[in-house]
C-alpha positions as CSV (number, residue, x, y, z in Angstrom):
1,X,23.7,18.2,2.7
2,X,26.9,19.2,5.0
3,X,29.8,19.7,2.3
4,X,33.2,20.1,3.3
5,X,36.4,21.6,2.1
6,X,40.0,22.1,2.6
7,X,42.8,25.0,1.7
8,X,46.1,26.1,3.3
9,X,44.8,29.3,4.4
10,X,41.0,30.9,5.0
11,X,40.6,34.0,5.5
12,X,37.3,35.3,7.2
13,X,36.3,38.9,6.0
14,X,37.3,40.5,2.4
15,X,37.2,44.3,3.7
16,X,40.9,46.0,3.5
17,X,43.2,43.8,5.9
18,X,41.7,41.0,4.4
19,X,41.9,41.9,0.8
20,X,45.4,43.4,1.8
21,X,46.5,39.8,3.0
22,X,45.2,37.4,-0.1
23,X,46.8,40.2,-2.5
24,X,50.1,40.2,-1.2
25,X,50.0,36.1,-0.6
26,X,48.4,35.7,-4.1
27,X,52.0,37.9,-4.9
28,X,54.2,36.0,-3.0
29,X,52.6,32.6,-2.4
30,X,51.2,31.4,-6.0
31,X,51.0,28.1,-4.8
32,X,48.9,28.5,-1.7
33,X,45.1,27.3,-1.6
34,X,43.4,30.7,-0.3
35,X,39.7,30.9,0.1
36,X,39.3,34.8,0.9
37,X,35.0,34.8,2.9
38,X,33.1,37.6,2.7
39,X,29.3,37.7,3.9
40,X,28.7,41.0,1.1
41,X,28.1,40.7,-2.5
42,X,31.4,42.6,-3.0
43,X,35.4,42.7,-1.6
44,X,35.8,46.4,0.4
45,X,32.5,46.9,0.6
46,X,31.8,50.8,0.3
47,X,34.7,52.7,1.1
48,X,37.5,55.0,0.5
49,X,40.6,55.1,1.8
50,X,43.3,57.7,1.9
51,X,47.2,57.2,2.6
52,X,50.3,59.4,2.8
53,X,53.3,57.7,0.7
54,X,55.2,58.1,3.9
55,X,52.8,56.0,5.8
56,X,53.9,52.9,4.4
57,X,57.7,51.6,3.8
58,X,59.3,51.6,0.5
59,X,59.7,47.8,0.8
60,X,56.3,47.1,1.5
61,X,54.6,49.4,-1.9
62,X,54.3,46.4,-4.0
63,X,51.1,45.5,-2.0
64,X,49.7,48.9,-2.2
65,X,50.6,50.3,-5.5
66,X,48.2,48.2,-7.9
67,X,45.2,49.7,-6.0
68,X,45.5,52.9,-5.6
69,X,42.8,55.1,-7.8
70,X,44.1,58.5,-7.6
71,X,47.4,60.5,-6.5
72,X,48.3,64.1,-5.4
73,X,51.7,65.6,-4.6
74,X,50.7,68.1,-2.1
75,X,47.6,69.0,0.4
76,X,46.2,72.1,2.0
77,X,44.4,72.7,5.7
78,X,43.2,75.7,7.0
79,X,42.4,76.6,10.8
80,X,40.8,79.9,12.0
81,X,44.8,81.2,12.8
82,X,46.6,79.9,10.1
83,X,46.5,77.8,6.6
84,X,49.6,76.3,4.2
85,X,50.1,73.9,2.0
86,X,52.2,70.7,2.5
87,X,54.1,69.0,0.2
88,X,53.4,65.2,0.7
89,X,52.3,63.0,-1.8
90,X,49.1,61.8,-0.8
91,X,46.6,58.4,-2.3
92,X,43.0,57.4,-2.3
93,X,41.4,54.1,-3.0
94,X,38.0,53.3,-4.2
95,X,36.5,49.7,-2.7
96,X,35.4,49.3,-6.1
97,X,39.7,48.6,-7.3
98,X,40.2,47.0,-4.6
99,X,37.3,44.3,-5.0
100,X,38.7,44.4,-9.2
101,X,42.5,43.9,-8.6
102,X,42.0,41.1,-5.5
103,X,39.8,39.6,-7.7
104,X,41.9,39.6,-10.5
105,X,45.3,37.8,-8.7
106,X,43.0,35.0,-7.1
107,X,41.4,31.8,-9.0
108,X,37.7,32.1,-9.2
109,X,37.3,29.7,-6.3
110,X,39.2,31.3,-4.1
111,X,36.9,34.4,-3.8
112,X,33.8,33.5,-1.9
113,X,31.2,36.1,-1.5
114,X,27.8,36.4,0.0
115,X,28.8,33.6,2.3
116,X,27.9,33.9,6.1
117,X,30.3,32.5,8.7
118,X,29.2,31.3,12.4
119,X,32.2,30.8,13.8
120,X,36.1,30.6,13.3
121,X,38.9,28.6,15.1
122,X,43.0,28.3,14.6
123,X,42.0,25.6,11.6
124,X,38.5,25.7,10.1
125,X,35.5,27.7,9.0
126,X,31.8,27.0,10.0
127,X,29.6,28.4,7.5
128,X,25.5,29.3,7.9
129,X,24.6,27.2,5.9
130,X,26.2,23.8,7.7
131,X,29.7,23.7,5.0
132,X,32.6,23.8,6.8
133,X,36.6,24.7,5.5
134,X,39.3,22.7,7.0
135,X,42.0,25.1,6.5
136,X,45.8,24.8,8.0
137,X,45.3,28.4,8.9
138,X,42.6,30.9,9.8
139,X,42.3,35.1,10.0
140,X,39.6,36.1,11.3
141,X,39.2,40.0,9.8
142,X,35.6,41.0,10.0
143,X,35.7,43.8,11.9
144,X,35.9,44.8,15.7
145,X,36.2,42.9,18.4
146,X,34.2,43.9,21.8
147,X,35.3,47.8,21.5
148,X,33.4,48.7,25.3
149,X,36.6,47.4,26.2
150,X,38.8,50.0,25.0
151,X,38.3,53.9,26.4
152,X,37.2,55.3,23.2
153,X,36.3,58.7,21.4
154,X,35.0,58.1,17.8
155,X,36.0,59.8,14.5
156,X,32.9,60.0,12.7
157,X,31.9,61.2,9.1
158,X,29.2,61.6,6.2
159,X,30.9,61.8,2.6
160,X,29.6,62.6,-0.8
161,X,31.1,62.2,-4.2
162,X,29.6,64.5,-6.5
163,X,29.6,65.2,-10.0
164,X,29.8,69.0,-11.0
165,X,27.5,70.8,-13.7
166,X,30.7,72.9,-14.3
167,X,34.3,72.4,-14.0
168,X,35.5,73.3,-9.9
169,X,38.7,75.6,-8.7
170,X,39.8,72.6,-6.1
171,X,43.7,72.3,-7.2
172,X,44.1,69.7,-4.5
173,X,43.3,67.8,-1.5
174,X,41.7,69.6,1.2
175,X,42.5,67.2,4.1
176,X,41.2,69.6,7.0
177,X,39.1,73.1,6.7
178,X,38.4,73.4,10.3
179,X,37.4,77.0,9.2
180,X,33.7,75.6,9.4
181,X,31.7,75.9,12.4
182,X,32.7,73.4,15.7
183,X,29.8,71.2,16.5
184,X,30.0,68.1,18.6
185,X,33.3,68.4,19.2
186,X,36.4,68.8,16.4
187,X,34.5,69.4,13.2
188,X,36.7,69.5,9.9
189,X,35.5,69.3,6.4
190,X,37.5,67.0,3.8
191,X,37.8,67.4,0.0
192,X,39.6,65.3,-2.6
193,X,39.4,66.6,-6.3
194,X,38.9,63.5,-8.3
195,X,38.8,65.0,-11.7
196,X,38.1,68.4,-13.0
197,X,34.1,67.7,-12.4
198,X,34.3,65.1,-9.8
199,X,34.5,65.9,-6.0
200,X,34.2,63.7,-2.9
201,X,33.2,66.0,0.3
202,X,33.2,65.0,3.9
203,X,32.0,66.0,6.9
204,X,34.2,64.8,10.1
205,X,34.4,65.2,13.9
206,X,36.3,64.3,16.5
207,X,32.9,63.3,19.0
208,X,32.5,61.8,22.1
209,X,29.7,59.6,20.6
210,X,29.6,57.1,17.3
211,X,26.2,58.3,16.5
212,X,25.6,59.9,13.0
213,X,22.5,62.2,12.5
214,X,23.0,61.1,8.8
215,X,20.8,63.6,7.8
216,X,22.1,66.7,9.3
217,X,25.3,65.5,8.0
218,X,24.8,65.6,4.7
219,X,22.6,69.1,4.7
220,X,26.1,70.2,6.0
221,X,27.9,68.7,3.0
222,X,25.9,69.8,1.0
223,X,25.5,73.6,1.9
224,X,29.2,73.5,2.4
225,X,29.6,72.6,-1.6
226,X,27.2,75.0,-2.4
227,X,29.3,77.9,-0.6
228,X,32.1,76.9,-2.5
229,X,29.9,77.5,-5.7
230,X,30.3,74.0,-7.1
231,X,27.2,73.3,-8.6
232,X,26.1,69.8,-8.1
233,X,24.9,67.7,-11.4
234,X,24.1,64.4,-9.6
235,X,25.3,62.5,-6.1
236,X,27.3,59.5,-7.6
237,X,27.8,57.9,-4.1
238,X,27.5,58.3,-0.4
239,X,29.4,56.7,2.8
240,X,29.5,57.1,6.6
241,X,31.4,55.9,9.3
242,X,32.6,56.0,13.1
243,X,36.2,55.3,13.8
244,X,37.7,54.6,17.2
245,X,40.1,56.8,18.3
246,X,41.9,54.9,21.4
247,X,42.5,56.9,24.4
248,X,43.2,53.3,26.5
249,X,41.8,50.1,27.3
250,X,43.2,46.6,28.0
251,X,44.3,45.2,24.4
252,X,44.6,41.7,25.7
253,X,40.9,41.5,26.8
254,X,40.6,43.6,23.5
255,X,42.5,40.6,21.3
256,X,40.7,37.7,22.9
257,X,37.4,39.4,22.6
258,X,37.9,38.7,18.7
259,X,38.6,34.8,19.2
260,X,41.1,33.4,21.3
261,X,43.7,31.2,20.0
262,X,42.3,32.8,16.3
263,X,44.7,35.0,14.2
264,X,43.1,38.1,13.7
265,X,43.7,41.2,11.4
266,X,42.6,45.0,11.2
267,X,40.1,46.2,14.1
268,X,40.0,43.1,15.4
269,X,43.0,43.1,16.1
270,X,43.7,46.3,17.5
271,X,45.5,47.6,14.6
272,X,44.4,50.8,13.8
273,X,45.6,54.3,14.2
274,X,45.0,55.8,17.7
275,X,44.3,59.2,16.7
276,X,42.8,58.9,13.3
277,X,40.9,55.5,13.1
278,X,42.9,55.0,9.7
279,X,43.7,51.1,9.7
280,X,45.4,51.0,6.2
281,X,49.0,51.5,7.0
282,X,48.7,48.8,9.7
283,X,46.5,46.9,7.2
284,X,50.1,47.0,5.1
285,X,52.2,45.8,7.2
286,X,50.6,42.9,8.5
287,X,49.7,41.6,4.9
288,X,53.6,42.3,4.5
289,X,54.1,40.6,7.9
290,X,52.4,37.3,6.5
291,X,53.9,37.0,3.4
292,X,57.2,37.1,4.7
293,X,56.3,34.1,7.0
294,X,56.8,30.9,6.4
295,X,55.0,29.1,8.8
296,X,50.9,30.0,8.1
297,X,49.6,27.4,10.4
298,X,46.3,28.6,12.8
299,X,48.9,28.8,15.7
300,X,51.5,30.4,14.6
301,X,49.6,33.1,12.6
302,X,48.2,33.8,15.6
303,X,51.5,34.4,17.2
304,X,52.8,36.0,14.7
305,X,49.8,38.9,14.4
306,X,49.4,38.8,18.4
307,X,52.9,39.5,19.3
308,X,52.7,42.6,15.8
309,X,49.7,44.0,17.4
310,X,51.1,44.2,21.3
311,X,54.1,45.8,20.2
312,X,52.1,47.9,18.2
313,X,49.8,48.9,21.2
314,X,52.5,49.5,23.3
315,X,54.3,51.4,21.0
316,X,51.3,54.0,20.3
317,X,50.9,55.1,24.2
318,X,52.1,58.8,23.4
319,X,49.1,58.5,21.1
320,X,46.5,58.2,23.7
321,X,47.9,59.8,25.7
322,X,47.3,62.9,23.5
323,X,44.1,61.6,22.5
324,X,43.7,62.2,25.7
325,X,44.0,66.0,26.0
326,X,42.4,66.3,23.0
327,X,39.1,64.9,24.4
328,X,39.4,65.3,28.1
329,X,41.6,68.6,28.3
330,X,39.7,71.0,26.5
331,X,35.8,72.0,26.3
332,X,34.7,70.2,22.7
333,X,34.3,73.8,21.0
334,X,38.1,74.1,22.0
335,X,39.6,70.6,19.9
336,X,40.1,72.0,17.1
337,X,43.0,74.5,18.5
338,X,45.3,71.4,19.5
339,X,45.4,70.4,15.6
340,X,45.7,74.1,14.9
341,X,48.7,74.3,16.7
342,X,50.0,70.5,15.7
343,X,49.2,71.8,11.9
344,X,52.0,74.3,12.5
345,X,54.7,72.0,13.0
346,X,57.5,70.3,11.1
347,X,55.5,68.8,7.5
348,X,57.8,65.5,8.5
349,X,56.8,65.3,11.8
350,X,53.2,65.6,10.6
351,X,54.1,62.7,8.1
352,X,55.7,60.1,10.7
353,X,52.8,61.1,13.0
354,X,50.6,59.8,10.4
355,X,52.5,57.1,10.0
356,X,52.8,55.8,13.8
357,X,56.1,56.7,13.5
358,X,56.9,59.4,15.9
359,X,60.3,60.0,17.5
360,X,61.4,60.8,20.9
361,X,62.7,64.1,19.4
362,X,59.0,64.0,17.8
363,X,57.4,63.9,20.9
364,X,59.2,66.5,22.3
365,X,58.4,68.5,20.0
366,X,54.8,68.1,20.3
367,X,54.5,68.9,23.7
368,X,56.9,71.9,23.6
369,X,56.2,75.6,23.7
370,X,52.9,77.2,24.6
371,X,50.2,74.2,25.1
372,X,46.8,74.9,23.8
373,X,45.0,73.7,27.1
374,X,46.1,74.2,30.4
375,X,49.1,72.4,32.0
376,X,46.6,71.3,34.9
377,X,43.7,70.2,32.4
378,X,46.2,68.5,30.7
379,X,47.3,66.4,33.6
380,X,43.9,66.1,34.8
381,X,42.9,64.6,31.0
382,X,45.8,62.0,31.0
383,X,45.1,60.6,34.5
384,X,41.2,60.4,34.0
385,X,39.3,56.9,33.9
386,X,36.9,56.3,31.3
387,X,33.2,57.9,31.8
């Protein structure tokens, strides 16, 4: 039998944007009906996510702050020419807090999990198994929309959180060790010291293909943990991924490949980092965006998130634009020398790039002195078509 509910707000997907969004609305709205759907058993899924405290504005930390797991006030990276260490302060967290504290701020009814949604529109919810939520506003964040629409290279990993026999010598995040050999394009290793016998190690590149040979991957992880002499007690938990990294597209075929006329949120909306993937400081600022607004009916949500995530796009064009070089510019052995020479830069210039926040004076900056492709590659790279 068909049963049938209503709410002022449903949100479709309980990964970050739309755990993000019911946290900060369970904040600021107390009075709002939520129901927050997720298809999993669990909010976030398996994931960790990693931040710079200058990727996100100082007004919009109350969000953020009750989730993150672990904090460092500095980083290291090393390249074959040169290494340092930069003082930034610098944030993980674990899906497992996020799924604890969203939990936490919303009534027990609010948070629906294991529940499979067919469709979404401006106003209601159809479920799989016939219910359907009347709601006077919808966000649809389950993921991607149609990304062969977008000109894409991929960001792609294999992590491993271990725990150690013995105590390790890691004094802080290692964000990039591109010291490691280059295979399938920019290859980097990543380390965050959890504890003094806790490690999470991942294995990255910047590929021309989201494919993960899972297993190679972690045989790579592993061997580079044992090089560093960290003797492995037990895996405690695994994760992989393939991020977009946007060197163009068309974002409005992008945005109504998600739904038209349905607000949308994180990937499927577009609002992710062009160069890293990372969609948690745009993740941020939309639940930030939402809270603020006082009108959370299906069509102005949608006008509110479409006309965030244009400006956004448009905004971010210097990004793929250098994405560009960095795929299309180079041979693939050859990436890494681009963040070599990027690493050597201004730390807060580094930080606003993070943060999608670069200046004209930024950009500049970038692109001055001696370029680590050629100047014809380079204009070759950012007039090319996709493949």
């Amino acid at each position: 039998m068909r049963n049938d509910l209503s709410c002022d707000l449903a949100i479709v997907g309980g990964g970050l944007a739309g755990g993000l969004i019911a946290l900060a609305l369970a904040k600021s709205r107390p009075d709002l009906d939520i129901r927050l759907i997720e298809g999993g058993p669990s909010l976030g899924g398996n994931h960790l996510w990693s931040f710079f405290a200058s990727d996100i504005a100082p007004a919009d930390r109350w969000i953020v702050a009750p989730l993150i797991s672990y904090g460092w006030s500095d980083y290291d990276i090393a390249f074959p020419a040169h290494a340092r260490t930069l003082t930034a302060s610098y944030y993980s967290i674990e899906s497992e807090r996020l799924d604890q504290v969203v939990r936490a701020a919303l009534p027990d009814h609010a948070v629906m999990l294991r529940a499979k949604v067919l469709g979404a529109s401006p106003t209601a919810v159809v479920m799989a198994d016939g219910d359907r939520i009347e709601a006077k506003g919808v966000i649809d964040a389950r993921g991607a929309g149609d990304l062969s629409l977008l000109d894409l290279g991929w960001q792609k990993f294999v992590g491993r959180e271990y725990e150690l026999s013995e105590p390790h010598d890691a004094a802080r995040p290692v964000v990039m060790d591109a010291t490691v050999p280059q295979i399938d394009g920019y290859r980097f290793v990543y380390t965050l010291p959890f504890s003094a016998q806790r490690l999470f190690v991942e294995d990255t590149y910047y590929s021309d293909t989201p494919e993960i040979d899972r297993p190679a991957l972690i045989d790579r992880v592993d061997a580079y943990t044992a090089a560093k002499g960290w003797k492995v007690a037990r895996v405690l938990r695994e994760e992989q991924g393939s991020l977009p990294v946007a060197l163009g597209g068309d974002f409005e075929e992008y945005w109504r490949s998600g739904g038209n006329k349905v607000a949308k949120a994180g990937m499927r909306a577009g609002l992710f980092h062009p160069t890293t993937g990372y969609s948690l400081p745009d993740a941020v600022r939309t639940a930030s965006l939402i809270a603020r607004s006082s009108d959370l009916s299906g069509a102005a949500l949608h006008d509110l998130i479409y006309r965030f995530a244009k400006a956004s796009w448009k905004k971010r064009g210097f990004y793929r634009m250098l994405d560009k070089m960095l795929y299309r510019a180079g041979e693939p052995g050859d990436r890494y020398r681009i963040l070599e020479r990027f690493y050597a830069l201004n730390p807060a210039l580094i930080g606003r790039f993070y943060a999608g926040q670069t200046t004209m004076f930024d950009q500049a900056r970038i692109l001055t002195g001696k370029p680590p492709v050629t100047i014809s590659r380079a204009i070759k790279a950012i007039r090319s078509k996709p493949a």
